[in-house]
Structure formats: structure tokens, C-alpha cells
Residue frames as qw, qx, qy, qz and C-alpha x, y, z in Angstrom:
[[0.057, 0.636, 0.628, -0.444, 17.26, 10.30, 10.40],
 [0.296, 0.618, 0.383, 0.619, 15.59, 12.33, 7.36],
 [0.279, -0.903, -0.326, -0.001, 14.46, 14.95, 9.95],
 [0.569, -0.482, 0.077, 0.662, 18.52, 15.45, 11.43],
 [0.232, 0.955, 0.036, 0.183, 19.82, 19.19, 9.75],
 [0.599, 0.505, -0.333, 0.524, 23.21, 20.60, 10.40],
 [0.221, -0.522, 0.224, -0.793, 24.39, 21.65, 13.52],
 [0.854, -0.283, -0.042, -0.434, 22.22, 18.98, 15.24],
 [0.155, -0.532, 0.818, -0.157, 23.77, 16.86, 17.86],
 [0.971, -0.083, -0.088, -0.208, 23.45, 12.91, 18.39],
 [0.128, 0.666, -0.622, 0.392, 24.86, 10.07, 20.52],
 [0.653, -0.182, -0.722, 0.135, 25.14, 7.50, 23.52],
 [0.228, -0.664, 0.563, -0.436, 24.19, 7.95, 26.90],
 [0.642, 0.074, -0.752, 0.130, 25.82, 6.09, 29.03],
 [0.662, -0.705, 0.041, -0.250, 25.01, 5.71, 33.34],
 [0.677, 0.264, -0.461, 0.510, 27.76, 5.98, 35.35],
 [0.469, -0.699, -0.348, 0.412, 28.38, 6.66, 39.56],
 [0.338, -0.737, 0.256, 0.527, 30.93, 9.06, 38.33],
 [0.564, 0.776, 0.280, 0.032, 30.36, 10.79, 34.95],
 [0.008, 0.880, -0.474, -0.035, 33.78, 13.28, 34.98],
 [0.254, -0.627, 0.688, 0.263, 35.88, 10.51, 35.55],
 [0.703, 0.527, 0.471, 0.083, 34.27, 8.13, 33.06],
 [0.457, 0.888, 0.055, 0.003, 34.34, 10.77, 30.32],
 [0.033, -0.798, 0.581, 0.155, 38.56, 11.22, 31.13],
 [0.749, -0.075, 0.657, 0.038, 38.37, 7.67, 30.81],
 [0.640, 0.495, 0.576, 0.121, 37.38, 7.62, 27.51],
 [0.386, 0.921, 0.015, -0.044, 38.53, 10.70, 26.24],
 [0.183, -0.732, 0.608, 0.247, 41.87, 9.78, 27.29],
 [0.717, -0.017, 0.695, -0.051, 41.23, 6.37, 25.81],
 [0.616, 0.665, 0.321, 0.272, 39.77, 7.23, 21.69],
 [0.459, -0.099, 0.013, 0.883, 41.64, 10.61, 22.24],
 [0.134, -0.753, -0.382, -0.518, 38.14, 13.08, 21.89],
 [0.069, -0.337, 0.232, -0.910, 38.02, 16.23, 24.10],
 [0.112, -0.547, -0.808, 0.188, 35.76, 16.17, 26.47],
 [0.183, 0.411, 0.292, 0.844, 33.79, 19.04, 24.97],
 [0.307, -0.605, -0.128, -0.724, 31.29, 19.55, 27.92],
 [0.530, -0.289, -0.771, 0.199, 30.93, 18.88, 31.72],
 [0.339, -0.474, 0.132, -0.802, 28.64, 19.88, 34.78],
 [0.300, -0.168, 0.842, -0.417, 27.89, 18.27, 37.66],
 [0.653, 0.352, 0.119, -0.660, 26.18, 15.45, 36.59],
 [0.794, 0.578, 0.177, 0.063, 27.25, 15.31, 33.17],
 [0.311, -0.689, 0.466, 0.459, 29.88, 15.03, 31.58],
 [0.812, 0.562, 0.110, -0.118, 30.10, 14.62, 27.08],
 [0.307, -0.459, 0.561, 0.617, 33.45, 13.36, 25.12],
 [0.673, 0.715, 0.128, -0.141, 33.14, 14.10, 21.13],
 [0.667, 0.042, 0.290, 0.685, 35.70, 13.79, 18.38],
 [0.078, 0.288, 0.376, 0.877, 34.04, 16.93, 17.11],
 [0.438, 0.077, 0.209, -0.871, 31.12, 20.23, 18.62],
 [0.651, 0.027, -0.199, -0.732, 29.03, 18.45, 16.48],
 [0.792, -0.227, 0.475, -0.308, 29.42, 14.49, 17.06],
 [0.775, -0.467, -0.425, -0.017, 28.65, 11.65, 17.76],
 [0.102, 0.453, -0.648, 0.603, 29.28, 11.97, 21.08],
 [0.509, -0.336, -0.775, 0.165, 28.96, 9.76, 24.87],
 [0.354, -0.610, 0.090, -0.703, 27.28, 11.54, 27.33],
 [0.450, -0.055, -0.862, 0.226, 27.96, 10.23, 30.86],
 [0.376, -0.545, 0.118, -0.740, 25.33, 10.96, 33.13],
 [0.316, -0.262, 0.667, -0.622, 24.93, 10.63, 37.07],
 [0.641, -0.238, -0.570, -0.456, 23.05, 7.50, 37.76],
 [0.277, -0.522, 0.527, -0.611, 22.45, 7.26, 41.72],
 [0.930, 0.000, 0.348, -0.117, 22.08, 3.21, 42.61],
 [0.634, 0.502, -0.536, -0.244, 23.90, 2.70, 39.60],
 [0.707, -0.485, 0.513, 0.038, 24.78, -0.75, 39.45],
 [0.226, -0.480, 0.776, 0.341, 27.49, -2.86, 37.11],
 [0.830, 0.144, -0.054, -0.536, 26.83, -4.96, 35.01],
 [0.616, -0.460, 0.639, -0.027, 28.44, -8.62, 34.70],
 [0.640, 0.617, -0.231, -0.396, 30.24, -10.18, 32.72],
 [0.194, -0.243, -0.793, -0.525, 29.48, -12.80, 31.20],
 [0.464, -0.440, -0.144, -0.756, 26.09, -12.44, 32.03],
 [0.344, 0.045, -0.921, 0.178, 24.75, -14.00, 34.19],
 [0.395, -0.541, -0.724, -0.164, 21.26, -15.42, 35.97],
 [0.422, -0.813, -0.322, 0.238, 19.96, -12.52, 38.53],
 [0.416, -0.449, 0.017, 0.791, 22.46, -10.36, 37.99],
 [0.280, 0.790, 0.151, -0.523, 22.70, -7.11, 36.28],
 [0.763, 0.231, 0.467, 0.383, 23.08, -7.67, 32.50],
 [0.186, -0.352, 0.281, 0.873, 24.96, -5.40, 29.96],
 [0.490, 0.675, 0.362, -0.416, 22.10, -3.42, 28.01],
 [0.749, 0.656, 0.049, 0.075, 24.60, -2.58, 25.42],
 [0.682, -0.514, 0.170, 0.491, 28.59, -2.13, 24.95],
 [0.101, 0.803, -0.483, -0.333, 31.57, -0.26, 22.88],
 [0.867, 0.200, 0.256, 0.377, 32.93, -2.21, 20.18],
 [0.001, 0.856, -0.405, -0.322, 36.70, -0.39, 19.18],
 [0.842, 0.466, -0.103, 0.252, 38.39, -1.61, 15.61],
 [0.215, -0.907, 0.335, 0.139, 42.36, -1.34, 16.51],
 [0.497, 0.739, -0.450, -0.065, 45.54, -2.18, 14.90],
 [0.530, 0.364, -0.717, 0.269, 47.02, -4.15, 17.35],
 [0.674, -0.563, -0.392, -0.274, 45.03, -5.84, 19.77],
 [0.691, -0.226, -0.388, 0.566, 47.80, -6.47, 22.46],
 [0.212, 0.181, -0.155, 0.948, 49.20, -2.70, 22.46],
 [0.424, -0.363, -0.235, -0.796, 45.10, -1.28, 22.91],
 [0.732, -0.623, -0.270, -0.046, 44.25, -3.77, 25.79],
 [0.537, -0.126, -0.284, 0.784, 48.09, -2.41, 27.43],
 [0.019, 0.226, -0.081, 0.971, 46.96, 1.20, 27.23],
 [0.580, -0.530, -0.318, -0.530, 43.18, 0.44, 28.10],
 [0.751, -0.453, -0.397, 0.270, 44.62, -1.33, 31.52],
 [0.500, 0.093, -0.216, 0.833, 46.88, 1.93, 31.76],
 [0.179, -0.319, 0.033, -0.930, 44.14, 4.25, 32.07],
 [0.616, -0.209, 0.344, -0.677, 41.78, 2.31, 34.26],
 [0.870, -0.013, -0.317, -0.378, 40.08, -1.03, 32.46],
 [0.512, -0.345, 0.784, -0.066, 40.45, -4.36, 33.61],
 [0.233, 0.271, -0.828, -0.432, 40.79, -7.26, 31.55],
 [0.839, -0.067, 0.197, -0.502, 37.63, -9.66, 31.65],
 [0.499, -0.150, 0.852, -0.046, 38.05, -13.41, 32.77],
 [0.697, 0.373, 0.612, 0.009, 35.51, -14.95, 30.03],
 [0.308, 0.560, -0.346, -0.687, 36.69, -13.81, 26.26],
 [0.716, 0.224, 0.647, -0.136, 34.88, -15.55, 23.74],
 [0.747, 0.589, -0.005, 0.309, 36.48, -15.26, 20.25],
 [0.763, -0.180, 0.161, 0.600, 40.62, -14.85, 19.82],
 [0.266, 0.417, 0.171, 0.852, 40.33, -11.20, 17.58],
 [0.123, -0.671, 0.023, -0.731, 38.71, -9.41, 20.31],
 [0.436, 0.078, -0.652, 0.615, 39.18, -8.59, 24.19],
 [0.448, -0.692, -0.420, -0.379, 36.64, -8.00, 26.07],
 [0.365, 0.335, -0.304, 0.814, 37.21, -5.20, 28.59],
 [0.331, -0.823, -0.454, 0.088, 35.50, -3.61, 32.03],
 [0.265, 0.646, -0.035, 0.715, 36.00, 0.01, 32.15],
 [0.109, 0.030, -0.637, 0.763, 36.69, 1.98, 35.95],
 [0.558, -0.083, 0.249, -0.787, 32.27, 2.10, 36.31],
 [0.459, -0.028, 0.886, -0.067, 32.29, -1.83, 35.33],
 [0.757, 0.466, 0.211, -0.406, 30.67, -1.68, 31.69],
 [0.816, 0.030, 0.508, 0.276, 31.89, -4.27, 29.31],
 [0.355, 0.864, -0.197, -0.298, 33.75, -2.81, 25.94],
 [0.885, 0.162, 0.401, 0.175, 35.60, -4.72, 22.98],
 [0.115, -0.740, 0.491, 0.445, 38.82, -4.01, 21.56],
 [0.879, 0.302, 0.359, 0.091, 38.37, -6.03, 18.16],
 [0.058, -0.481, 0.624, 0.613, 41.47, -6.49, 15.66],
 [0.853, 0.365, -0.031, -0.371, 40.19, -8.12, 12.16],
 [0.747, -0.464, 0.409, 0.243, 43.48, -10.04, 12.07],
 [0.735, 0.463, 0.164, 0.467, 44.79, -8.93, 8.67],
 [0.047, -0.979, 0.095, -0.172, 46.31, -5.79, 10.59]]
């Protein structure tokens, strides 16, 4: 963005029943701080300045499903994560909360439901 200057934040939000524990999710997950939180809201960053997820309160919130699927709520958008060693990264993601989705559709990456039910992809390129 020609406009973006130093200092200037940017990021994902993301809707979640429960923004705080999301955000420990994930910060315990990439290892970022969680650098800000109020009722509400709650931001994890590798760094003050970013990128960073913002999880904010969404009151109805519902899942989405995965695989899609007809009538139901679809996933708007998801986390793709490069890792070293696909097996070890879906063990720790099931240690801190995820669950392992039933439908995976290619063999280098694992499609994952985090503890508020949004899909996320642990992808290995298989020369690691």
C-alpha cells in the first residue's frame, strides 16, 4: 500500500465467541506475544508493529464447516502455516486445542479446526 508509512499497523481480523482464548491459541501456537487485549479484543503479533490477528467478539458467531458444505456456514477465508515437519506441527496443534479435520484433500498439508471451529493448514513442501 503506497500510502502505508512507518509505525503503521496492518492485519487479519478474525470473529471469534471467545477472542482471549483464541489469541492464547495462536500465540501459543506461531509463538507471537499477544501484544494487546480488552474485553472484546484480543491482538497476537510477532512484532508492536506487525502483521498481526486481531480476534474480536462476534455475538451469534457461528463455525464454519468443513468441507463446505450446502446451507451451512462456509469458511470466508483460512491460515495457511509452512512447517518442517508436518506430523510434529499437527501433534502440538492438537496439544493446544485444534482438532484434526475428517476430509484432507492433498497428502503435504493437514487441514486443521482450531478451539472457535475455523479451518487452518499446516502445509510441509515435502523436500523438508
Amino acid at each position: 500500500m503506497r500510502s502505508r508509512r512507518s509505525g503503521m499497523w496492518w492485519g487479519t481480523a478474525i470473529e471469534a465467541p471467545d477472542p482471549a482464548a483464541l489469541a492464547r491459541f495462536y500465540s501459543q501456537l506461531l509463538g507471537w506475544p499477544i501484544g494487546h487485549e480488552e474485553p472484546g479484543t484480543a491482538i497476537v503479533a510477532p512484532a508492536p508493529e506487525g502483521p498481526y490477528f486481531v480476534f474480536q467478539q462476534a455475538e451469534g458467531f457461528r463455525a464454519p464447516v468443513w468441507p463446505p458444505a450446502e446451507g451451512e456456514q462456509r469458511p470466508m477465508m483460512h491460515f495457511d502455516f509452512q512447517v518442517g515437519d508436518l506430523d510434529e506441527a499437527v501433534a502440538e496443534a492438537v496439544e493446544l486445542g485444534a482438532t484434526l479435520a475428517s476430509h484432507q484433500p492433498q497428502e503435504n498439508v493437514r487441514v486443521l479446526i482450531d478451539p472457535a471451529g475455523h479451518p487452518f493448514c499446516l502445509c510441509c513442501d515435502g523436500d523438508s
